[in-house]
N, C-alpha and C positions, 0 to 999 in steps of 0.2 A: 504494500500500500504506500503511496508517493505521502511523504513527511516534507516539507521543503526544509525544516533543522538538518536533515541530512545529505541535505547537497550543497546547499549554500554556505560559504567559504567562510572558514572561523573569524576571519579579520572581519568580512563584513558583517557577522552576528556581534561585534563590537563598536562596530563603525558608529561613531556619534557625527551625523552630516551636518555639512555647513550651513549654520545658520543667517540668513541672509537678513537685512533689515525690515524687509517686509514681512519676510519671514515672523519677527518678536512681535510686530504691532498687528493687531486685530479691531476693528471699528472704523469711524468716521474722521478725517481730519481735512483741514487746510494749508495746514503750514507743516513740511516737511523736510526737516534737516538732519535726519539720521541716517543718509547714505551717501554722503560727498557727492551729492549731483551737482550740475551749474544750474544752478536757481534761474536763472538769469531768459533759459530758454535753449532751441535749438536755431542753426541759422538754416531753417524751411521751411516751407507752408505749414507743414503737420509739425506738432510737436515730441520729439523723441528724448528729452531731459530725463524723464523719467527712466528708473527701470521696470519691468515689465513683471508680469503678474507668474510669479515661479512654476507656478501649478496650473496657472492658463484655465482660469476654472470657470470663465463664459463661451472659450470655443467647447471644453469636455462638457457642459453643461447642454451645448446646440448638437453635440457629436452624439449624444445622451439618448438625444428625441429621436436622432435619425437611426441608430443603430439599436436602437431598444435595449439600451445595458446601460446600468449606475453609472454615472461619471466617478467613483472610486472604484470602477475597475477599467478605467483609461488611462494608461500613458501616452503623453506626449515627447516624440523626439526630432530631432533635429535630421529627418528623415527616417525612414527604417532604419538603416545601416547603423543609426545611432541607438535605438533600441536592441539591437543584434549585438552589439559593440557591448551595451551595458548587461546584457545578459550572460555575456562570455564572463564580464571583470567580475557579476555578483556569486556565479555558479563554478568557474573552473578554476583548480589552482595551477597555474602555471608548470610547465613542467611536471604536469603529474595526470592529471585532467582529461579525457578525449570527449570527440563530439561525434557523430554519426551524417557524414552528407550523405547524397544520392543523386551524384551524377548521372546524365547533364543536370545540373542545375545554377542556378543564383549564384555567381561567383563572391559573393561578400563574404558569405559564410564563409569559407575559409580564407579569406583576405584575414579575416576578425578573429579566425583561430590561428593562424600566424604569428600576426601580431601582438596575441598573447599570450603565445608560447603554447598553445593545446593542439594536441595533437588530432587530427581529423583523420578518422575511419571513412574509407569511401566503400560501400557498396551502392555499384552501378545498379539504374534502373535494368529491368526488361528491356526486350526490344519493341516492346507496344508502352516503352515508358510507362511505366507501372513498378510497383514498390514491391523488391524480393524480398520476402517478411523472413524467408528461410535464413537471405544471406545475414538481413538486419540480424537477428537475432543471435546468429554466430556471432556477429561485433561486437555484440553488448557484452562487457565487464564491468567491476566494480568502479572504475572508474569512469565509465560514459555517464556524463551529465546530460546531454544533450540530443535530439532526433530534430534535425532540420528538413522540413518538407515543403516545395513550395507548389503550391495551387489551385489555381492553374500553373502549371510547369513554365520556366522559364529558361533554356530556350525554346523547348517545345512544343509549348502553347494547352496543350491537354493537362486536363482536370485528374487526379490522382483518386481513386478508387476510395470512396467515404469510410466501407467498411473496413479496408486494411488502415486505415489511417486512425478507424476507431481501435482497433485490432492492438495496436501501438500502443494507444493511451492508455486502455485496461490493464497492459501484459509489463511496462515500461514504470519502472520508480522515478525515473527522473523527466524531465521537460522535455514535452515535442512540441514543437513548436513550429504551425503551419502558417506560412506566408502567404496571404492574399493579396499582394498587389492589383492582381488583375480579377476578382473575384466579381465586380460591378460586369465585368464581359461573360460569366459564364452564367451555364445553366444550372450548376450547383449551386446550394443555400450555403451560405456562410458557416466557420465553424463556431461563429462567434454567441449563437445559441445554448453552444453545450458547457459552456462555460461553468453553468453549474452542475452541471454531471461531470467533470474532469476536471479536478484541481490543479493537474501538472500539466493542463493546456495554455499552448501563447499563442494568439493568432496576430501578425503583424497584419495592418493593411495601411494604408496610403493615400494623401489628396495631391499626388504626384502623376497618376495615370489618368482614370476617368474625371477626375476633377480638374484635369489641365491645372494644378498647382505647383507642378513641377521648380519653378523658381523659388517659390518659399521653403522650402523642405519644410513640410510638414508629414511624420508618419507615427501610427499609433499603434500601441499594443492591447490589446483587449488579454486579461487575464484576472485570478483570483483576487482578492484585495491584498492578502499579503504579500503576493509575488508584486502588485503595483507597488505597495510601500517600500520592497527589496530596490526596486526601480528607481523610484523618485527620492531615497537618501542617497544613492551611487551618480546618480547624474548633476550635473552641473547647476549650480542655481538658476541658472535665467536662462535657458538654452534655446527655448522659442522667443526670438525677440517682438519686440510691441507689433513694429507693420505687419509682419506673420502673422498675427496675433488678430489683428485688426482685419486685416484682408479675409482670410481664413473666416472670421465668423460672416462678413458681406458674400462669400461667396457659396457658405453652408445657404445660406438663405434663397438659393439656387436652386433648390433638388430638379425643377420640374425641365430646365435648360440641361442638366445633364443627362438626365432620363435622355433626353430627346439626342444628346450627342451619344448618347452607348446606344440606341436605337439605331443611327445612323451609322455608323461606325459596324455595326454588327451586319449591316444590309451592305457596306461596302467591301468589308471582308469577304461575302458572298460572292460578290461580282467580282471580287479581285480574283479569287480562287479560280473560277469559271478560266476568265479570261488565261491566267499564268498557264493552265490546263492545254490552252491550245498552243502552247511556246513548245516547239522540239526538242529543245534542250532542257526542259524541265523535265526530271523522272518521276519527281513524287512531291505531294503537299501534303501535309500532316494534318491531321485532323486539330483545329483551335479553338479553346474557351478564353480567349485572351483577344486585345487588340491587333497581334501581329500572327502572321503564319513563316512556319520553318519550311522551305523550298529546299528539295532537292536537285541539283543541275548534273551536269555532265560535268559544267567546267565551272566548281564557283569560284575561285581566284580570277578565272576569264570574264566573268558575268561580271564580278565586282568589282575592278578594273575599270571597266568598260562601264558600267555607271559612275564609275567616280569622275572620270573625264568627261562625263556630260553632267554632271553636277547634281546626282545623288547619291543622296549615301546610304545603303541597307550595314546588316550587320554581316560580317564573315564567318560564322560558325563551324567552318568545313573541318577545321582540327580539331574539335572536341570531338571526345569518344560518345558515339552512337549519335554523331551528328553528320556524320561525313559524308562531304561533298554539299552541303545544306550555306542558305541564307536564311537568317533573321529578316523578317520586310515586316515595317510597322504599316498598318494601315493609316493611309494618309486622307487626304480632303478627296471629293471627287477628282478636281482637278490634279493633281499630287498625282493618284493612283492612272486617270489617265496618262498623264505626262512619263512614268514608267512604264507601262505597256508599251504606249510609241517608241520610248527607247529600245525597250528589250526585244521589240521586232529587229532591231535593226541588228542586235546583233549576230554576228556568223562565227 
């Protein structure tokens, strides 16, 4: 049965986190001279003197409504990769530590176990990209804190099998932790329902993709309350700052315009797929719950190439394992997606 006392790293069951000035004061005021601001103002339209709200608790409050979960079981980070980042520093100890990917996947995850010293078990997906519950479960020792899964898959656009993913949660003491970035593009439900049926569940998701927020780094964790609190002492005091902060809740205020771009966006992926289908040089298109499809070619180093000189850019994915010979292609605007088709007629 998952205890989080027993994975979480003995320094941080000591950690006394920084306390910040907003942090001490609680209620109403006017006059505020307990953080070394410049009183004085900023030199722009909007004012940014201040510092910003630590816990950001009018966007998790609007995140609240739309995702149907307490705002104390929201973290906010300074993208995912910051929430991934602080997950590694609360749960693994360096040089001692492993984590479990599942190539292809997300390359952060182990950027973030790198750089902290944890070692990363890779069992590769299936060849239908699908999750070897056999090989996983060979991995797992005393020391795997961590199961990283993301989806929809990223680069290869399909949804990960609900049941093996629940299969993990039951059978696994420590944190799996499913990535939704792309979760607004699929036909799957969120895992951020089960939340309270699995205490060792993290589901990252993002206003970086369907939200076209991508400039703000804004990305959130949905998890149990205590794993929030393990979160929000490990991370930085201010780390969402104000305009973030600001923008972010003007654009939560949105739902009915995004609806309408994942609408569209999902009718465009259709006709792109169609269309790339009649390209010779295409072998295969992978099935997608995501904004972008993983194209198989003859020649992608040639294909991508030859788009970069007429001035687009796909991804090259041809050297990952169980990607080979593949392009990443994000679905673009109609025009975007036309303007690639006319290219990629041309090439020989």
């Amino acid at each position: 049965m998952f205890n989080i006392n027993n994975i979480l790293r003995e320094n941080i069951k000591n950690l006394t986190p920084y306390s910040s000035a907003r942090d001490e004061f609680q209620g109403e005021a006017s006059v505020f001279l307990d953080a070394n601001e410049n009183a004085f103002g900023s030199p722009l339209e909007d004012q940014y003197n201040r510092y910003p709200d630590p816990l950001q608790y009018n966007v998790k409050m609007r995140l609240s409504e739309i995702k149907g979960v307490p705002a104390r079981n929201i973290f906010l980070g300074n993208g995912s990769d910051e929430a991934i980042d602080i997950l590694f520093r609360s749960f693994c100890n360096p040089g001692v530590d492993n984590v479990i990917l599942v190539p292809p996947t997300y390359g952060m995850y182990e950027v973030s176990a790198n750089i902290n010293d944890v070692k990363a078990k890779k069992v590769s997906l299936t060849t239908d990209y699908q999750l070897n519950l056999e090989g996983i479960s060979e991995a797992i020792d005393e020391h795997t804190k961590m199961i990283f899964i993301c989806s929809p898959n990223n680069p290869t656009g399909n949804s990960i099998n609900r049941d093996d993913i629940e299969t993990l949660l039951a059978n696994f003491d420590g944190l799996v932790v499913v990535d939704e970035a792309y979760i607004n593009f699929s036909r799957q439900k969120t895992f951020i329902q089960e939340l309270t049926e699995y205490s060792n569940l993290v589901v990252l998701q993002t206003l970086s993709k369907a939200w076209g927020l991508a400039g703000l780094r804004i990305g959130m964790a949905f998890a149990s309350e205590e794993i929030i609190e393990v979160m929000n002492k490990v991370k930085p005091p201010y780390n969402i700052n104000e305009a973030s902060q600001q923008l972010a809740i003007k654009a939560l205020a949105n739902v009915d315009q995004v609806n309408e771009w994942i609408k569209e966006t999902l009718a465009q992926r259709d006709k792109l797929v169609l269309k790339l289908k009649d390209l010779d040089f295409v072998l295969d298109i992978y099935p997608s719950d995501a904004n972008f499809i993983l194209v198989k070619t003859t020649d992608p180093k040639g294909v991508y190439n030859f788009l970069v000189k007429k001035g687009i850019i796909v991804r090259d994915r041809s050297k990952i394992d169980l990607c080979e010979g593949s392009l990443r292609i994000t679905v673009g605007t109609p025009a975007e997606n036309e303007i690639l088709i006319d290219t990629l007629k041309q090439f020989k």
